[in-house]
mmCIF file of the N, C-alpha and C atoms, coordinates in Angstrom:
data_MODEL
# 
_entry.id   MODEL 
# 
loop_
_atom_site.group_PDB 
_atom_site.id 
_atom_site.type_symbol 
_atom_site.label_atom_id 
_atom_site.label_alt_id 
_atom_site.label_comp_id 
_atom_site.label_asym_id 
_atom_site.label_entity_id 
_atom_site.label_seq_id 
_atom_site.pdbx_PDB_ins_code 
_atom_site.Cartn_x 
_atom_site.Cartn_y 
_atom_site.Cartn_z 
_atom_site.occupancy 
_atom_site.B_iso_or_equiv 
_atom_site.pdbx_formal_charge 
_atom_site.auth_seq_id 
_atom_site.auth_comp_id 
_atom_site.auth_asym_id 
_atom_site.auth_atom_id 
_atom_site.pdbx_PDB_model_num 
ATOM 1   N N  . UNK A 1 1  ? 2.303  23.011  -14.112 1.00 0.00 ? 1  UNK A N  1 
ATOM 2   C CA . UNK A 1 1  ? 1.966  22.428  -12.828 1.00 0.00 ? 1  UNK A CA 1 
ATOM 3   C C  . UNK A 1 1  ? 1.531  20.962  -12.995 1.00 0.00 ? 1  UNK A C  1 
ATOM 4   N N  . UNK A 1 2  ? 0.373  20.539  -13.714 1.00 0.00 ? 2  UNK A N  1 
ATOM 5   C CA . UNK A 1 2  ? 0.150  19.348  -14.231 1.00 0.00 ? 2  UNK A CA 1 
ATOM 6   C C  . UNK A 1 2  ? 1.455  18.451  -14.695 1.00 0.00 ? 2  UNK A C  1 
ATOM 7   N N  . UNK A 1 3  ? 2.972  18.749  -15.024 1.00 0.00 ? 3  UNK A N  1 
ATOM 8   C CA . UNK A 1 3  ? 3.351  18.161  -15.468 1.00 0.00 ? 3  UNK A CA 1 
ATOM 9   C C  . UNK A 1 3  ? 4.504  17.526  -14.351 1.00 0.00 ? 3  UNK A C  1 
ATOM 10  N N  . UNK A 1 4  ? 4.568  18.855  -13.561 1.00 0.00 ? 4  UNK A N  1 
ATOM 11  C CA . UNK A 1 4  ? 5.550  18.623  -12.193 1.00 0.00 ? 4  UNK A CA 1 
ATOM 12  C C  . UNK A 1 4  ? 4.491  17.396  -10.931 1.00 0.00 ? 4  UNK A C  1 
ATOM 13  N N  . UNK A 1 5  ? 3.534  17.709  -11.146 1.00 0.00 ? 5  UNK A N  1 
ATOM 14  C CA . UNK A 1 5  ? 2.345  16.916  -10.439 1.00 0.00 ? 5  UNK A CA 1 
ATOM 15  C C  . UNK A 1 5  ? 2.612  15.383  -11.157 1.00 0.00 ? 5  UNK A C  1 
ATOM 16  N N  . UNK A 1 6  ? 2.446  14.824  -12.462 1.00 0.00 ? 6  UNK A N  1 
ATOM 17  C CA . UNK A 1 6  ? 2.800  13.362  -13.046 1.00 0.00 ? 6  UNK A CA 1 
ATOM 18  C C  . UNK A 1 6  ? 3.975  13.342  -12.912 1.00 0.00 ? 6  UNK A C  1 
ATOM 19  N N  . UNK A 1 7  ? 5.429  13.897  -12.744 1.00 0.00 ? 7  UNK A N  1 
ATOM 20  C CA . UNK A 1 7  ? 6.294  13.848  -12.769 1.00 0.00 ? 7  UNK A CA 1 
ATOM 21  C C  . UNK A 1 7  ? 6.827  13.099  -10.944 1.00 0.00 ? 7  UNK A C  1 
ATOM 22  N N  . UNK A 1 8  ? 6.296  13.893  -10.452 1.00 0.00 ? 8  UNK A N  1 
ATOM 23  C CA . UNK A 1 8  ? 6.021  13.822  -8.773  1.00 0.00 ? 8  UNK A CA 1 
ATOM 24  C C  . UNK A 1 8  ? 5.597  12.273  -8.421  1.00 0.00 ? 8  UNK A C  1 
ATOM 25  N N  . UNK A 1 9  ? 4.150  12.069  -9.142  1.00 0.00 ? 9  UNK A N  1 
ATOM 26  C CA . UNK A 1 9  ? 3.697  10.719  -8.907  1.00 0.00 ? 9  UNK A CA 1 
ATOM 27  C C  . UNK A 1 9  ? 4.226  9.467   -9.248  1.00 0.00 ? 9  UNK A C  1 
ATOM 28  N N  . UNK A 1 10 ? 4.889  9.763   -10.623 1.00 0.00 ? 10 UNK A N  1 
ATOM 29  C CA . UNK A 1 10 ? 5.908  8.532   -11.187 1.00 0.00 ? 10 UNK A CA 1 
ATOM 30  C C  . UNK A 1 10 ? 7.323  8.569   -10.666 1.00 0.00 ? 10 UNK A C  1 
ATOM 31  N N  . UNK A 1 11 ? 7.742  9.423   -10.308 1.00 0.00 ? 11 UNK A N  1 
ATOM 32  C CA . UNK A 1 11 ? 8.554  9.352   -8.995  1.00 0.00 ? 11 UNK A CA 1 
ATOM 33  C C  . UNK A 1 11 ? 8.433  8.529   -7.792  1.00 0.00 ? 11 UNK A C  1 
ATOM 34  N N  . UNK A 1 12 ? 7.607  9.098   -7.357  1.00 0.00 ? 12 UNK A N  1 
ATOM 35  C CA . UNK A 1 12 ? 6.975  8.483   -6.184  1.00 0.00 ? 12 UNK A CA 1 
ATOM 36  C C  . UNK A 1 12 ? 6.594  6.854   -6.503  1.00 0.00 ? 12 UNK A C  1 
ATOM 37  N N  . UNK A 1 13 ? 5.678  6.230   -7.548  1.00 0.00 ? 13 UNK A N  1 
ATOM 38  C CA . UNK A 1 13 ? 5.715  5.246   -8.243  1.00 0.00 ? 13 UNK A CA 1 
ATOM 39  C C  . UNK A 1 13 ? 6.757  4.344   -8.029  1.00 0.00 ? 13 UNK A C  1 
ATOM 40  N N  . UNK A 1 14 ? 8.082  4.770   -9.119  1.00 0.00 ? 14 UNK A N  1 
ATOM 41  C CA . UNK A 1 14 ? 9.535  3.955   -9.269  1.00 0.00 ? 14 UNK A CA 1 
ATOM 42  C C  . UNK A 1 14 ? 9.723  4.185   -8.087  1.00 0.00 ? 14 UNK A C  1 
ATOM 43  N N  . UNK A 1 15 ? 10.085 4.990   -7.060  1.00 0.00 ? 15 UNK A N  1 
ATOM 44  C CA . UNK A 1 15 ? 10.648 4.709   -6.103  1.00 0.00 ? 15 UNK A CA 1 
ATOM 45  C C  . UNK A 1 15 ? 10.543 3.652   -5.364  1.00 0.00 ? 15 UNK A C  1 
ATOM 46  N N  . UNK A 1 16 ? 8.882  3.356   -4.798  1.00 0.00 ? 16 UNK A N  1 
ATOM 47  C CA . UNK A 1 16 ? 8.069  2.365   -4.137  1.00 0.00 ? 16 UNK A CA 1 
ATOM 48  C C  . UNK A 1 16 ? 8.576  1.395   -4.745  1.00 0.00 ? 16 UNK A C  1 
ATOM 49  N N  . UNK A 1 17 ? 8.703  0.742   -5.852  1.00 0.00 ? 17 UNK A N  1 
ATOM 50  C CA . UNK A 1 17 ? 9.031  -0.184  -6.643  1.00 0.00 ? 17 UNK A CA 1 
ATOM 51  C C  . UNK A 1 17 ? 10.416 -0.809  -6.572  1.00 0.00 ? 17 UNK A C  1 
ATOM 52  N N  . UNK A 1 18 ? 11.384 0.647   -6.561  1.00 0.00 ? 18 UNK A N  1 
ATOM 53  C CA . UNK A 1 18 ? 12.678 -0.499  -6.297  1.00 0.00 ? 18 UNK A CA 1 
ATOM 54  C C  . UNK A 1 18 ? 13.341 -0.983  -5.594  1.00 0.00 ? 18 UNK A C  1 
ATOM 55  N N  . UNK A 1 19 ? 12.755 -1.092  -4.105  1.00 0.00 ? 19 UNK A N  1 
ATOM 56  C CA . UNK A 1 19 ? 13.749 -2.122  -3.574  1.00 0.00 ? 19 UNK A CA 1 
ATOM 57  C C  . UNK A 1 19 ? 12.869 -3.278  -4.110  1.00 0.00 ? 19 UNK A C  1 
ATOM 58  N N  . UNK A 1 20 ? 11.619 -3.625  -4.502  1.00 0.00 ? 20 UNK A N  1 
ATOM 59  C CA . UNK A 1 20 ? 10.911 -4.967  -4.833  1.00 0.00 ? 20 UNK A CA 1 
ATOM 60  C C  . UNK A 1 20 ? 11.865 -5.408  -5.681  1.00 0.00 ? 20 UNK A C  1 
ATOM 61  N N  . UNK A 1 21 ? 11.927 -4.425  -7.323  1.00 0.00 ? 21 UNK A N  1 
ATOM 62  C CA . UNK A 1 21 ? 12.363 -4.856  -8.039  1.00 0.00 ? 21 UNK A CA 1 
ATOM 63  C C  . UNK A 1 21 ? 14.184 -5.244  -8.308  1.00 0.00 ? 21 UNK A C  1 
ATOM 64  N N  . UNK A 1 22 ? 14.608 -4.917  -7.228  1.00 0.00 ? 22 UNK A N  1 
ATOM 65  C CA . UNK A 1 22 ? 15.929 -4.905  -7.178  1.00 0.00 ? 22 UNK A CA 1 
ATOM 66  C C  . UNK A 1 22 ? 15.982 -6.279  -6.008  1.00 0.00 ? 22 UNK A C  1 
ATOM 67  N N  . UNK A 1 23 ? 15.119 -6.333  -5.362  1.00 0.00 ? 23 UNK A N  1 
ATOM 68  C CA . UNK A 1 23 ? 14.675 -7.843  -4.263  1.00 0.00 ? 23 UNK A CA 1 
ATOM 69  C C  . UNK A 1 23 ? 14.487 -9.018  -5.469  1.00 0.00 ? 23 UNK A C  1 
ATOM 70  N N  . UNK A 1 24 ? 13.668 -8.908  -6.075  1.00 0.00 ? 24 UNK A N  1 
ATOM 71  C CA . UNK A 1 24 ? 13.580 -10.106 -7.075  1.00 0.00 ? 24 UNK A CA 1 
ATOM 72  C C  . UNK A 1 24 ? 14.754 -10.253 -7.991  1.00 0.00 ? 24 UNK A C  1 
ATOM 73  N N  . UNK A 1 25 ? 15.311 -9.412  -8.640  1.00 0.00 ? 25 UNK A N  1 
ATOM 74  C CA . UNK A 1 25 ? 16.285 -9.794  -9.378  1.00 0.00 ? 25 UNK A CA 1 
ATOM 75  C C  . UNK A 1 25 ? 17.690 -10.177 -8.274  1.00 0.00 ? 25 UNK A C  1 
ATOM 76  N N  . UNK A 1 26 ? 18.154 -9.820  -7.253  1.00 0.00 ? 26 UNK A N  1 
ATOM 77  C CA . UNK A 1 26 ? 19.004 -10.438 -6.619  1.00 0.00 ? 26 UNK A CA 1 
ATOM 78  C C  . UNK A 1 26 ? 18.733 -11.618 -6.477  1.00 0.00 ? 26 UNK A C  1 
ATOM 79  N N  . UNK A 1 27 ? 17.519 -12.050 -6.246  1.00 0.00 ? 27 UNK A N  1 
ATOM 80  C CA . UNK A 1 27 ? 17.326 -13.627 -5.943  1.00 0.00 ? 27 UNK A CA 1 
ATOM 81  C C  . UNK A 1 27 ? 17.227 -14.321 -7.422  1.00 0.00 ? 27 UNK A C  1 
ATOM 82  N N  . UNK A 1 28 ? 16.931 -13.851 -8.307  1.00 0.00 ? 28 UNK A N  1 
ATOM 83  C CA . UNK A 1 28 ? 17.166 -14.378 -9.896  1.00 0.00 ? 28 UNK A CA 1 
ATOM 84  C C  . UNK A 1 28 ? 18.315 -14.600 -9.877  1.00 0.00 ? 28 UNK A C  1 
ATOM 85  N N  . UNK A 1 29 ? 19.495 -13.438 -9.715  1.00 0.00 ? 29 UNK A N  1 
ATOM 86  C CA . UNK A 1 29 ? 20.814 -13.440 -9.963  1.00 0.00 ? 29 UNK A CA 1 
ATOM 87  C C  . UNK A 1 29 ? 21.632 -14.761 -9.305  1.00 0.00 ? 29 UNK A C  1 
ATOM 88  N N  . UNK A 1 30 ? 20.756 -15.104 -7.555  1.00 0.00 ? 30 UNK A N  1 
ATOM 89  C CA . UNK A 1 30 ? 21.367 -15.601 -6.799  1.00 0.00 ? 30 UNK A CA 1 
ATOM 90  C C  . UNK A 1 30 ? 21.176 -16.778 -7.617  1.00 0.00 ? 30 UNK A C  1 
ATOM 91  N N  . UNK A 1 31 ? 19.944 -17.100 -8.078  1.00 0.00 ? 31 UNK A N  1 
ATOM 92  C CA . UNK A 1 31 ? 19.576 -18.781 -8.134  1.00 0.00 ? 31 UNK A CA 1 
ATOM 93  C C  . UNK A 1 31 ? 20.225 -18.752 -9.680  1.00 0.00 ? 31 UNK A C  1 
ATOM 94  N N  . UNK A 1 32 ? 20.526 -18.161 -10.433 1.00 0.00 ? 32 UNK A N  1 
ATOM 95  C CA . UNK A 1 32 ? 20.882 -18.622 -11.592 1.00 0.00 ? 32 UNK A CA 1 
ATOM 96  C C  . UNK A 1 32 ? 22.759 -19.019 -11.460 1.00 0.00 ? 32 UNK A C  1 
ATOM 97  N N  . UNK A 1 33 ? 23.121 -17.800 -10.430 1.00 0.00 ? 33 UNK A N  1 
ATOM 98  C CA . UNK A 1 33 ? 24.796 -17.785 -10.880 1.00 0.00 ? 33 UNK A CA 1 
ATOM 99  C C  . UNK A 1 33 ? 24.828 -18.737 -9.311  1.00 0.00 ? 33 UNK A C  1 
ATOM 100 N N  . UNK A 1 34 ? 24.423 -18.993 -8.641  1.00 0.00 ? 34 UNK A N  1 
ATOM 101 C CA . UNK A 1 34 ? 24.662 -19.580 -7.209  1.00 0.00 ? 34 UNK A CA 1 
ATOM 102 C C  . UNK A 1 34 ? 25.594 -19.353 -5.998  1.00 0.00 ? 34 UNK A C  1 
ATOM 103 N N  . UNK A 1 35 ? 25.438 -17.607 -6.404  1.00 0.00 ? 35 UNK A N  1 
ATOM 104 C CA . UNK A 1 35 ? 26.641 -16.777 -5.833  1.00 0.00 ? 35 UNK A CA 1 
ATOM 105 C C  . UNK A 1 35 ? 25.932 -16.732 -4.695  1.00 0.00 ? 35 UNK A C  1 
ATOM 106 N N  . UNK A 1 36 ? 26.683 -16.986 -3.488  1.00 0.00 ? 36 UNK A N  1 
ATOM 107 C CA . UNK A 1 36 ? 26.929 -16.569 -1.721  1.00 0.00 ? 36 UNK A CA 1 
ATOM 108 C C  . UNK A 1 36 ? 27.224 -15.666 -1.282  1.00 0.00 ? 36 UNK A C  1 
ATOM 109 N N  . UNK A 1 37 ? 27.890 -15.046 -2.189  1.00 0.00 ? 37 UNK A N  1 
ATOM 110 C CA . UNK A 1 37 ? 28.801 -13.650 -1.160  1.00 0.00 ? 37 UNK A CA 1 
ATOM 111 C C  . UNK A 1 37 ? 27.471 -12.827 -1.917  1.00 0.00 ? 37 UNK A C  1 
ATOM 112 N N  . UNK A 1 38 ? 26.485 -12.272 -0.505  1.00 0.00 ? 38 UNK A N  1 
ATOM 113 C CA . UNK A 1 38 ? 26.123 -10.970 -0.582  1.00 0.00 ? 38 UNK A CA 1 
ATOM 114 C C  . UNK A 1 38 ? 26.232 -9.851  -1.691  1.00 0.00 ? 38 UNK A C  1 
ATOM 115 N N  . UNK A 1 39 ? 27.638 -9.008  -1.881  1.00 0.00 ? 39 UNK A N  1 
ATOM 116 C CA . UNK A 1 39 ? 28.025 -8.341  -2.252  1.00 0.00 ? 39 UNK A CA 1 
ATOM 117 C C  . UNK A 1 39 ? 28.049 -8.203  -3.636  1.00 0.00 ? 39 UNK A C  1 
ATOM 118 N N  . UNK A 1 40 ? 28.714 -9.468  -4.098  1.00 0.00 ? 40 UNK A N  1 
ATOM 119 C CA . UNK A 1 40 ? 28.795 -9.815  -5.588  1.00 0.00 ? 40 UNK A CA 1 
ATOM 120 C C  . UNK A 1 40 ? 27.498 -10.294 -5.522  1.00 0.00 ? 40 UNK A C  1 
ATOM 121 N N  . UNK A 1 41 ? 26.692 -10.612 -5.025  1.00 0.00 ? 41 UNK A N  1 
ATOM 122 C CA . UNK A 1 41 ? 24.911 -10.914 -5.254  1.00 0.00 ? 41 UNK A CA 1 
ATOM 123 C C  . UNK A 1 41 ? 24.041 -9.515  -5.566  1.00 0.00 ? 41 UNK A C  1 
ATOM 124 N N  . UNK A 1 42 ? 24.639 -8.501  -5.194  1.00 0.00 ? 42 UNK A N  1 
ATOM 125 C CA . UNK A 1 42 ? 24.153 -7.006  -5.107  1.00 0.00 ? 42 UNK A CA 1 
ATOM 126 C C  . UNK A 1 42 ? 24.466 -6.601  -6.641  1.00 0.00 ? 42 UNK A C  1 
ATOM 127 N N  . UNK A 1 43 ? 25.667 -6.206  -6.807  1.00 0.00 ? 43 UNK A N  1 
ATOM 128 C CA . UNK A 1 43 ? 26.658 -6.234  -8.123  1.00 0.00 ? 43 UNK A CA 1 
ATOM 129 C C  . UNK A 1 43 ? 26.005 -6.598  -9.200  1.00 0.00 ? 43 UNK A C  1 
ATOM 130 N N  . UNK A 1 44 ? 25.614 -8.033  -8.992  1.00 0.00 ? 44 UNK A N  1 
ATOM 131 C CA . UNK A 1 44 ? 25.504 -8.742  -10.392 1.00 0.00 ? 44 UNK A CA 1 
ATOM 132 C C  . UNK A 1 44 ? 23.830 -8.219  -10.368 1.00 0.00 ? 44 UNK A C  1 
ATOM 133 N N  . UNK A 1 45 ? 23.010 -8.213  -9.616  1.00 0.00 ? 45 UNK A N  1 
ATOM 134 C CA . UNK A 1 45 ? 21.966 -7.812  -9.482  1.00 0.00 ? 45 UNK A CA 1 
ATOM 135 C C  . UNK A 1 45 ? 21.709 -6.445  -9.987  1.00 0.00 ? 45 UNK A C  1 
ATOM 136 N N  . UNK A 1 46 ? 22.572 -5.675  -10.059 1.00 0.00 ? 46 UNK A N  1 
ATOM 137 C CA . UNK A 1 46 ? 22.235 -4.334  -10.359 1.00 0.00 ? 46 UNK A CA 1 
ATOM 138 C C  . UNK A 1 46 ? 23.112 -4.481  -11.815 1.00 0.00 ? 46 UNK A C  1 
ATOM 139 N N  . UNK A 1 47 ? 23.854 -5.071  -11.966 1.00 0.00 ? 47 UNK A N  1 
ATOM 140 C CA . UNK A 1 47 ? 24.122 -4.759  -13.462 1.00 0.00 ? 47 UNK A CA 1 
ATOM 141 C C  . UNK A 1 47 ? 22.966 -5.736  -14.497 1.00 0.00 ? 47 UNK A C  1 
ATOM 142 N N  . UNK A 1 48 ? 22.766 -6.629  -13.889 1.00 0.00 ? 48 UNK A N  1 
ATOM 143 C CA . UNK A 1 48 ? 21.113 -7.692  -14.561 1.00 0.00 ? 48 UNK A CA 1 
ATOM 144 C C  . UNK A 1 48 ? 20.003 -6.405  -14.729 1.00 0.00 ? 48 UNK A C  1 
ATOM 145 N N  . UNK A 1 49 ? 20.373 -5.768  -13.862 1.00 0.00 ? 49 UNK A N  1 
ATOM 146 C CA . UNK A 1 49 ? 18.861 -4.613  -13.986 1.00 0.00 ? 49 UNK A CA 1 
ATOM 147 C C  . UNK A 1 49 ? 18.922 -2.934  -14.973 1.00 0.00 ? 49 UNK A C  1 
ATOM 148 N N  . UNK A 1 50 ? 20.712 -3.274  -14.943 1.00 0.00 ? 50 UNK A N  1 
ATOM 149 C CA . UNK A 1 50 ? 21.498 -2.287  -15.873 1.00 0.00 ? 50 UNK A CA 1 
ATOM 150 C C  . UNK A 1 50 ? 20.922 -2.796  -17.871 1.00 0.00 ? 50 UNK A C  1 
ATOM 151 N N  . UNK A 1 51 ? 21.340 -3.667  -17.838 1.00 0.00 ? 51 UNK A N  1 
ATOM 152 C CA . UNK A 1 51 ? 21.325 -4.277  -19.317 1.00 0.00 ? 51 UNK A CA 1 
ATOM 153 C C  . UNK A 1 51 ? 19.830 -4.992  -19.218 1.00 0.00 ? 51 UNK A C  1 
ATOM 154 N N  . UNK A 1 52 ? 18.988 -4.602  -18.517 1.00 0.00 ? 52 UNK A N  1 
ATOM 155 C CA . UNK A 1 52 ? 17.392 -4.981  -18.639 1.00 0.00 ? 52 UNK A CA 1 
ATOM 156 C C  . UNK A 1 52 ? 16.957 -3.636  -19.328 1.00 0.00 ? 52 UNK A C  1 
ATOM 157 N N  . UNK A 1 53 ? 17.371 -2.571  -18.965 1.00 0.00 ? 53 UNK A N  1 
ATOM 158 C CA . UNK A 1 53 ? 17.248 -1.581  -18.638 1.00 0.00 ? 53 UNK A CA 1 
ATOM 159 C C  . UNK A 1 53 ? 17.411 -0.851  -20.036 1.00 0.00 ? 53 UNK A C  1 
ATOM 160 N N  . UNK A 1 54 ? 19.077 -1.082  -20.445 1.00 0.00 ? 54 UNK A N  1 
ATOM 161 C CA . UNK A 1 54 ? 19.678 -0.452  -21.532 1.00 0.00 ? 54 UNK A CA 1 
ATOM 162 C C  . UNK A 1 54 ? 18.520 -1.103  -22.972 1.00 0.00 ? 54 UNK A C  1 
ATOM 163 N N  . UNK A 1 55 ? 18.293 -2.481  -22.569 1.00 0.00 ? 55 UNK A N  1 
ATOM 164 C CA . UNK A 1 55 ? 17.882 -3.156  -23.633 1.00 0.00 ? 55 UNK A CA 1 
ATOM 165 C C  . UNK A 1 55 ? 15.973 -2.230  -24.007 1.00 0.00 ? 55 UNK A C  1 
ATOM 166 N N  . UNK A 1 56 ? 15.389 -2.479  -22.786 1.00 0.00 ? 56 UNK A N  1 
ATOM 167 C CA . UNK A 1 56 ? 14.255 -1.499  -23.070 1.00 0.00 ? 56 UNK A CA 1 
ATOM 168 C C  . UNK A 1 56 ? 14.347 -0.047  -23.421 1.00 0.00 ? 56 UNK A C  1 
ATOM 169 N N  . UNK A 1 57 ? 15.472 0.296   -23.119 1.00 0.00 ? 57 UNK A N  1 
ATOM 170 C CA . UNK A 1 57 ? 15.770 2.112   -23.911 1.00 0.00 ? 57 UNK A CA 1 
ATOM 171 C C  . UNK A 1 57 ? 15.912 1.572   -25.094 1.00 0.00 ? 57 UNK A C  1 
ATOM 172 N N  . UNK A 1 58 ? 16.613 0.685   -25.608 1.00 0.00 ? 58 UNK A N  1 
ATOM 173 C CA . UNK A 1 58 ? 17.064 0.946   -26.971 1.00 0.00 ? 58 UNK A CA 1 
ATOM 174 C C  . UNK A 1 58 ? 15.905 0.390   -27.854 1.00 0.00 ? 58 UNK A C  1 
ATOM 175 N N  . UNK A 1 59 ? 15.025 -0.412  -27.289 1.00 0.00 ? 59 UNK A N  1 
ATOM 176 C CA . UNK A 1 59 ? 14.050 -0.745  -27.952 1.00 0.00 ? 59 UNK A CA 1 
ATOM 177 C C  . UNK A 1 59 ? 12.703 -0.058  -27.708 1.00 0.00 ? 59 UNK A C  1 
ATOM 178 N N  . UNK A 1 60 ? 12.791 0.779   -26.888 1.00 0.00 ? 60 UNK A N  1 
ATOM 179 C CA . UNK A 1 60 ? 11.431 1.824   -26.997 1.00 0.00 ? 60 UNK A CA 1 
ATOM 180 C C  . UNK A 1 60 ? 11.878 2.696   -27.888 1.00 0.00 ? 60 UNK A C  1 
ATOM 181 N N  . UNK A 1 61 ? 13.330 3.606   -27.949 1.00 0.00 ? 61 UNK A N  1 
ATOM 182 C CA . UNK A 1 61 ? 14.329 4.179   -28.917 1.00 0.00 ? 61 UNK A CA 1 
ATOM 183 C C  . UNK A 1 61 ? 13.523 3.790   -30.092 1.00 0.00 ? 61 UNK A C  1 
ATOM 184 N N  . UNK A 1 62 ? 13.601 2.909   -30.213 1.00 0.00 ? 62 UNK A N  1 
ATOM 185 C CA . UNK A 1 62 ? 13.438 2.286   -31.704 1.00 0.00 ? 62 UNK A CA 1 
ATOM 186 C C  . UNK A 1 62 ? 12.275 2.438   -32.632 1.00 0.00 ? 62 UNK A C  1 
ATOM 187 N N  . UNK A 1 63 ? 11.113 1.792   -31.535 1.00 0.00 ? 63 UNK A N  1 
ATOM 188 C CA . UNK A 1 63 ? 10.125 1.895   -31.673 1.00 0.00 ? 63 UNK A CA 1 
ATOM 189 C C  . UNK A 1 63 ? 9.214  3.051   -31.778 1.00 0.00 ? 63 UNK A C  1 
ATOM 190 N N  . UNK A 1 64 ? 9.939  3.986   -31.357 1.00 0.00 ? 64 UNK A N  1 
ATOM 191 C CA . UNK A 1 64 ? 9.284  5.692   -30.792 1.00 0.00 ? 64 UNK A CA 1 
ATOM 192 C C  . UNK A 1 64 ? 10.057 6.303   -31.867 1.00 0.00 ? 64 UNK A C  1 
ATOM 193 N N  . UNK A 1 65 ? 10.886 6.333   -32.601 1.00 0.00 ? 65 UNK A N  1 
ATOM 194 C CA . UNK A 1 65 ? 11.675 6.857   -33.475 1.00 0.00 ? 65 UNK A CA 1 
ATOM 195 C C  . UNK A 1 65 ? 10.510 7.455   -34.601 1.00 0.00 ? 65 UNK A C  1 
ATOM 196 N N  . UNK A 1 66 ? 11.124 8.823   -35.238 1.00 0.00 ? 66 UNK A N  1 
ATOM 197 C CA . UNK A 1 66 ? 10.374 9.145   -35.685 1.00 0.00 ? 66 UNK A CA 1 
ATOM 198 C C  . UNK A 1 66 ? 10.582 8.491   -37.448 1.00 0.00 ? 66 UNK A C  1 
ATOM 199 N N  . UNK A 1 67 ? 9.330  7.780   -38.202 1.00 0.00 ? 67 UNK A N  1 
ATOM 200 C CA . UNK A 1 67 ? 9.474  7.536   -39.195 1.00 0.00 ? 67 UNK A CA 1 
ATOM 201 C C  . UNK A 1 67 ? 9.425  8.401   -40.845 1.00 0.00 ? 67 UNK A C  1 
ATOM 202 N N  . UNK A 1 68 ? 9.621  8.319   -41.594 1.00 0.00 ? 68 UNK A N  1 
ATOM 203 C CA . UNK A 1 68 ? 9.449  9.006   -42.837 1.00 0.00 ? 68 UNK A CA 1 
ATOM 204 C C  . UNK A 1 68 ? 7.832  8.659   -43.131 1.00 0.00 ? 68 UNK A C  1 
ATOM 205 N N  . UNK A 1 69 ? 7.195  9.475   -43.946 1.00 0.00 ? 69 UNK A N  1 
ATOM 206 C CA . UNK A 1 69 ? 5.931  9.471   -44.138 1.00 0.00 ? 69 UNK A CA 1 
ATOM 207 C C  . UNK A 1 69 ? 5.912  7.907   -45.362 1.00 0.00 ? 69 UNK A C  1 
ATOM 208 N N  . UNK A 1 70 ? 4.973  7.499   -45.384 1.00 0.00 ? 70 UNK A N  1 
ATOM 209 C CA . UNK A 1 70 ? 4.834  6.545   -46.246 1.00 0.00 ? 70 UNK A CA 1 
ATOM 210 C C  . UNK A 1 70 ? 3.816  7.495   -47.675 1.00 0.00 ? 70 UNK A C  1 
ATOM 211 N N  . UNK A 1 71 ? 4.508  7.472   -49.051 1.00 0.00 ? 71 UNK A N  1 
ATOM 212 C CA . UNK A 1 71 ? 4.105  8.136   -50.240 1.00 0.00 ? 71 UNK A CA 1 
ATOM 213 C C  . UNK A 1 71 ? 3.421  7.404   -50.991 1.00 0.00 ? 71 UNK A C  1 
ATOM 214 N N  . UNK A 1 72 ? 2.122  7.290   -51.169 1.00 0.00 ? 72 UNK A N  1 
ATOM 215 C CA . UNK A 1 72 ? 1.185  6.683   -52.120 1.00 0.00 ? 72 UNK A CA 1 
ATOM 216 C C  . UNK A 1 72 ? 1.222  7.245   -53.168 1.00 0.00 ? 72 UNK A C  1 
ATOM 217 N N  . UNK A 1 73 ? 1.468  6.586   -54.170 1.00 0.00 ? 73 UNK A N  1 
ATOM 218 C CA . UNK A 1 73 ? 0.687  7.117   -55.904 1.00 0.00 ? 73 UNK A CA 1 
ATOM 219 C C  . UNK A 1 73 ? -0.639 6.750   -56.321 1.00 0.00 ? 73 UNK A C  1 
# 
């Protein structure tokens, strides 16, 4: 129950969060590439948030990975 309950809240959490965070990076996207058309402003915006995205999996991945014990003599 406790876990469906944090599960629930960080749900609830990201949700609240992404149109902000999907609002700021369209306007990043806009002002960097100086794209007009809407659409391709959406696009590029969600793939900027794709490879933000991939890059923090692979580096929490990394970091969270389980290591070999370190052997003292």
């Amino acid at each position: 129950m406790r876990m469906f309950i944090i599960f629930t809240l960080g749900f609830t959490i990201a949700f609240s969060w992404r149109e902000t965070i999907f609002d700021l990076s369209e306007a990043f996207v806009k002002l960097v590439t100086k794209t007009t058309n809407p659409n391709a402003a959406s696009i590029e915006a969600s793939v900027f948030i794709t490879v933000i995205c991939a890059l923090l999996i692979f580096l929490t991945a990394r970091w969270l990975r389980d290591r070999p014990p370190i052997h003292r003599h």
